[in-house]
N, C-alpha and C positions, 0 to 999 in steps of 0.2 A: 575238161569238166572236173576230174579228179583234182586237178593243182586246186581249180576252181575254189571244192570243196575243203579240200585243206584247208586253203589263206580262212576261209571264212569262217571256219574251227577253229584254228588257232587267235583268229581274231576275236573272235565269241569268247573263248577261255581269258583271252588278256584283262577283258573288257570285264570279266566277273570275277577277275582275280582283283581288278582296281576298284570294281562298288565294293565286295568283301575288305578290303582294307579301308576303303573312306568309312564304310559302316561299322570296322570294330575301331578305329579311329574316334568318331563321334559319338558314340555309348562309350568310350574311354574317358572323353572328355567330359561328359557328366558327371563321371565317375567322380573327375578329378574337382570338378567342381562345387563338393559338395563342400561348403562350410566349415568355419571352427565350431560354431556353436547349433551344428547341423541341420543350416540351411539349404537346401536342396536337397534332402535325403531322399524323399521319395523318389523322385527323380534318378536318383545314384543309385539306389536300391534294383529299382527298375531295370536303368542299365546296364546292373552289374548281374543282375539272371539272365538277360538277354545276352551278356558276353559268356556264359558259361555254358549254353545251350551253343554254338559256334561249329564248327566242324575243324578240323585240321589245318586248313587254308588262311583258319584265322589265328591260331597262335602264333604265329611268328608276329604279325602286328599287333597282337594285343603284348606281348614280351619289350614290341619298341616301345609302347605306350605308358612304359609309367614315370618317365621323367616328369619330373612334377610336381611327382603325385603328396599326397598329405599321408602320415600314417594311417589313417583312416582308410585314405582311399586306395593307396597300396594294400592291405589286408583285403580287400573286396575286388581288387583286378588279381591279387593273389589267391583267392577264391575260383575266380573264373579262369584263370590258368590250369589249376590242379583237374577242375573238372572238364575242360579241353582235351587237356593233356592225357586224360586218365582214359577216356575214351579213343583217342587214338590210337594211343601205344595200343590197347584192349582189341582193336581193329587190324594192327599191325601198320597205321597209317601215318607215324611222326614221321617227320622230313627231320630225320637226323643229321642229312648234311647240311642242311638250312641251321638248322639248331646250334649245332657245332660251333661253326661259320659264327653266328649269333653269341655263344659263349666265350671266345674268342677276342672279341670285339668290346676293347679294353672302355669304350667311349659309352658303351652302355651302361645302361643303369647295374649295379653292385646284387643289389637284390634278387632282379630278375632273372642277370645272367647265374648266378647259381642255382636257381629253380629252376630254371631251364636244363644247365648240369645236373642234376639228380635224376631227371627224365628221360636227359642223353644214356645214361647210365643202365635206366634199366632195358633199353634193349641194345646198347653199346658197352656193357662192362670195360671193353679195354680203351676206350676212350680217358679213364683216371690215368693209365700209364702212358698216355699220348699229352696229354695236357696240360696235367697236372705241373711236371718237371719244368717246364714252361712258365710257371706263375707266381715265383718268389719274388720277383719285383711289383704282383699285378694290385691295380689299387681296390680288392677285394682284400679285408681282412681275412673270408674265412679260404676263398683260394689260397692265400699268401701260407696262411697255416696249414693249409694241407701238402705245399711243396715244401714249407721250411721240415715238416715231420720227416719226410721223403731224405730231405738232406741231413739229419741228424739220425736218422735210420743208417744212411751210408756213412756218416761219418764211426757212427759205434763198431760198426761192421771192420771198417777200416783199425780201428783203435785194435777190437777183437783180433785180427792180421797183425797187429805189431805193425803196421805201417802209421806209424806218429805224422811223419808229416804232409802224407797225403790227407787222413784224419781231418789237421789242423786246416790245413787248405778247405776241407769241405766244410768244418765247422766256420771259419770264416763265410763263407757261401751261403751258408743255414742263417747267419746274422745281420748279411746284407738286407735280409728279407723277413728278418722277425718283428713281429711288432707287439705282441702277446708275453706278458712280464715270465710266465712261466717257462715259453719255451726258450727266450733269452737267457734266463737262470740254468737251462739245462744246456745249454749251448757256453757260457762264461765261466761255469765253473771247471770244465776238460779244460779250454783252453788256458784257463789260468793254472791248472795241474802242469798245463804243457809251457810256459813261460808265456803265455801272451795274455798282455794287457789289455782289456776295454774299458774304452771312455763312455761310460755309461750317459753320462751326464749329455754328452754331444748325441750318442744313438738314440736317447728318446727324443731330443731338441728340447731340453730343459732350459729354463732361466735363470739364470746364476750368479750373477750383478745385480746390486740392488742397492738404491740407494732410500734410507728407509729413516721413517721420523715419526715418533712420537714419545708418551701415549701421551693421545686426547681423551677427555671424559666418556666415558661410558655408562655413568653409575645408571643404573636401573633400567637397563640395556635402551638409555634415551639417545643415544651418540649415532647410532645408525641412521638416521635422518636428518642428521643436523648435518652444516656442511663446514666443515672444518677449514679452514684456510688452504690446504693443498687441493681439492674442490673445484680452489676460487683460481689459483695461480700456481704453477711448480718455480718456483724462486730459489733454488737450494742454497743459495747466501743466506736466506732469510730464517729470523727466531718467530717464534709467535708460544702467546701463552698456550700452557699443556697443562691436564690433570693436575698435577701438583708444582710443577715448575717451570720455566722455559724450558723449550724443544728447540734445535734445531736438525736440519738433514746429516745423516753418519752414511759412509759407502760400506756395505754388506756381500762377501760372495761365498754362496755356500761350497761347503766341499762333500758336501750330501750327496751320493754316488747320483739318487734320486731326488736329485735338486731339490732336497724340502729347507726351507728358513725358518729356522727356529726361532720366534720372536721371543719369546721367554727367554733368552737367550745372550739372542744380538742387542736388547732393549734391557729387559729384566721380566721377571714372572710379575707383570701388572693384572691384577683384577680391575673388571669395569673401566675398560681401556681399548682404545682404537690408535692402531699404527695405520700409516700410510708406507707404503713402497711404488716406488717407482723405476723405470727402467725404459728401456730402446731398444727395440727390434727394425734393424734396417733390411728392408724388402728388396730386394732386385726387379722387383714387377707389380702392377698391383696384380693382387690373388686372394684366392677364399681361401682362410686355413681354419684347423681348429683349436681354439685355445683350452686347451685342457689342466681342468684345476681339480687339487686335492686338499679340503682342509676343514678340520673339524666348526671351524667359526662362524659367525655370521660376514659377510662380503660381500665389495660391488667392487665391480672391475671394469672402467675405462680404456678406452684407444682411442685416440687423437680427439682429449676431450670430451669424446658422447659415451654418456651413460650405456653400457653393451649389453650387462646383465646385474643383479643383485639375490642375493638369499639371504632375508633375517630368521635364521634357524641354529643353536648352537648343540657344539654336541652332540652329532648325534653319528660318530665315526667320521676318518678319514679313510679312504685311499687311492692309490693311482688312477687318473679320468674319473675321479667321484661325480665331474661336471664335465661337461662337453660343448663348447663356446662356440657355434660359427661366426666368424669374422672376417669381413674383405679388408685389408692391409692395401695401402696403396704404395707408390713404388716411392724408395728412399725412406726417410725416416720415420717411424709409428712410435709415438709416446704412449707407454703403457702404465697406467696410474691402479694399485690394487689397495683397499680399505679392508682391512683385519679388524676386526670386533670379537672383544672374549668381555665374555659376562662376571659375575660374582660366586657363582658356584664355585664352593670351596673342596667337592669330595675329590679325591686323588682322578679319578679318569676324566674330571674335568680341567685340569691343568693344561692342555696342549692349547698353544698358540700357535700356529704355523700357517704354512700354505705351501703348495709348489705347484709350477707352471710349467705346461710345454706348448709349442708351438709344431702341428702337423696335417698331415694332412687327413683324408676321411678313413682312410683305412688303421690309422695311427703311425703311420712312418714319418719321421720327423723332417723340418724343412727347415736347412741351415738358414743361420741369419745372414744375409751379407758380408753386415758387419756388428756388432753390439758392443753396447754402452751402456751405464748407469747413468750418464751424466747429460739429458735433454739438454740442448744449448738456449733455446727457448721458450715460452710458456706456451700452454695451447689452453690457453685461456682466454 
C-alpha cells in the first residue's frame, strides 16, 4: 500500500510538472506572437501577467521559452522572469542547480541565460568564480567580457610578479575571447610593450580586399536610388560612364588595423558621388553571420545579389558595429557588392567617405573566411 502510494505521488508530481510547462509554454507563445505592428497585444499582454504570477516550477521553462522571441516580446517574458524569480529566491525556493545547469547551456538563448546568471548569483555568490573562468569562448558577449576581465585581471597580476611571460601567455588567453574594442586595446597594448604582434584586421574578421569603382552621380543626393551598372552586373573588365568621366574597377586593400577604406582616398575626395565596392567571402558552410558595418554615408549592401539592407542618411557619425546585418551565407562562395553615397556638404566634418566591414558571429567574435577575394569570377546578376 505504501510503494502503492508513492508510484501514485510521484506520478501525480510528474504529471503537474508536465501541464506546468505545456502551460508556461503556451502563454510564451502568445507572447511570442505578438506582432511588429502590435498585432496580438492584448493577447501577449495577457499572457505575459499570467507568466509572472507562475510559481518556481515554472522558471526554468519560461527561461527555455524565448527563442524566438521579438524584442518586444523578449522585454515582457523578461518581465515575467524577474518577477518569478524574485519571488522564489524571496521564498528560498530557486532550483539553483536547475538554473546553473540552464546557464551553462551554450545552446540557449544569450539573454536569458544571463538573467538567469544574476539570479544564480544572489543566492549562489560563488557561482561567478565557478563559471565564469569557463566563458571566454561562450557565444554570450557579456559572459565572454566577464571571463576576458578575469583573464586580464591575471595577466596584470602576473606583469606586477615580473613574470612577462606567463603574463603574455594569459594576455593571449584574454584575446582569444575578446570581442569588446576596449578590452582588446587594453589587452594589445602590453602585449605589444612585450614584443607581440596582433593582426587586428583578422581578430575582428574585417574585409580588406576590395575591389572598388567609381564615382557615380550623386548630385542632390539622387544617386541612392538609381541603380547604377554594378546593380545590374559585377563585370570588372567593364568601363561605364561616371560623374564626370569614365570609371572602371581598381583592386583596393586596406591596411587600416580596423579595416576602414578610405574612399576619398583610394578614389579621390568626390562630392555628390557613389562608389561601389565589391568583394568575396568564401563560406565553409552555409551559416547566419553578422555583417557589421561602420560609415558615416548613405549605403546598401548586397550578398549574392539580394538587396540585404539600405540607409539613406548622411553624416551623422561613424563607428565600430555602427550597423549590425544578419545574414545567412551559404557554403562556398558569397558575393558581397557595398554602394557608398556622400553628399555635397562642404563643412570640414563632413568630408569622410568610408566604410568598413566585418564578418562574425552574434556575440561579435569574428568567422574566418575560408578563403577571400576581390575578384567574383562571375556575375550574380
Amino acid at each position: 500500500m505504501q510503494r502503492w502510494l508513492m508510484c501514485t505521488l510521484t506520478i501525480g508530481l510528474m504529471t503537474a510538472q508536465s501541464a506546468t510547462a505545456a502551460t508556461t509554454a503556451e502563454l510564451a507563445a502568445t507572447v511570442k506572437a505578438v506582432g511588429k505592428n502590435g498585432e496580438g497585444q492584448p493577447a501577449a499582454i495577457a499572457a505575459a501577467k499570467q507568466l509572472s504570477q507562475g510559481d518556481a516550477a515554472t522558471l526554468l521553462p519560461l527561461l527555455k521559452s524565448f527563442d524566438g522571441a521579438s524584442a518586444l516580446a523578449t522585454n515582457w517574458l523578461l518581465g515575467a522572469v524577474e518577477s518569478v524569480a524574485d519571488r522564489a529566491v524571496k521564498a528560498g525556493e530557486l532550483p539553483a542547480k536547475e538554473i546553473e545547469a540552464y546557464v551553462v547551456d551554450r545552446t540557449q538563448h544569450a539573454t536569458a541565460r544571463r538573467v538567469a546568471y544574476e539570479w544564480l548569483l544572489q543566492v549562489d555568490p560563488t557561482a561567478a568564480d565557478r563559471l565564469i573562468p569557463g566563458m571566454l569562448l561562450d557565444p554570450s558577449a557579456e559572459f565572454r567580457r566577464d571571463a576576458v576581465a578575469r583573464k586580464l585581471a591575471e595577466a596584470e597580476k602576473l606583469i606586477a610578479d615580473k613574470n612577462v611571460e606567463a603574463a603574455v601567455v594569459a594576455y593571449r588567453s584574454a584575446l582569444a575571447g575578446a570581442v569588446d574594442d576596449d578590452q582588446i586595446k587594453a589587452i594589445v597594448k602590453p602585449l605589444k610593450e612585450h614584443g607581440v604582434d596582433v593582426d587586428l584586421q583578422s581578430h575582428f574578421g574585417f574585409l580588406t580586399s576590395w575591389k572598388l569603382i567609381g564615382p557615380f552621380d550623386n548630385t542632390d543626393t539622387k544617386g541612392f536610388d538609381v541603380a547604377y551598372p554594378p546593380e545590374r552586373e559585377l563585370k570588372f573588365t567593364a568601363k561605364y560612364s561616371g560623374k564626370d568621366e569614365e570609371v572602371g574597377w581598381t583592386e583596393f586593400a586596406t591596411e587600416d588595423d580596423y579595416g576602414v577604406v578610405n574612399l576619398a582616398k583610394a578614389l579621390a575626395p568626390h562630392k555628390g558621388a557613389i562608389s561601389y565596392a565589391a568583394t568575396e567571402y568564401v563560406s565553409d558552410k552555409t551559416r547566419s553571420v553578422e555583417m557589421r558595418l561602420g560609415t558615416p554615408n548613405a549605403w546598401k549592401l548586397w550578398v549574392n545579389g539580394e538587396l540585404i539592407f539600405a540607409r539613406d542618411e548622411y553624416h551623422r557619425g561613424s563607428q565600430l558595429d555602427q550597423y549590425r546585418v544578419p545574414v545567412t551565407l551559404k557554403a562556398g562562395r558569397n558575393v558581397i557588392l557595398l554602394k557608398v553615397c556622400q553628399n555635397e556638404q562642404m563643412e570640414e566634418w563632413a568630408q569622410d567617405w568610408k566604410y568598413q566591414i566585418r564578418v562574425c558571429d552574434a556575440a561579435g567574435a569574428a568567422i574566418p573566411a575560408a578563403k577571400t577575394t576581390a575578384r567574383p569570377t562571375t556575375s550574380q546578376r
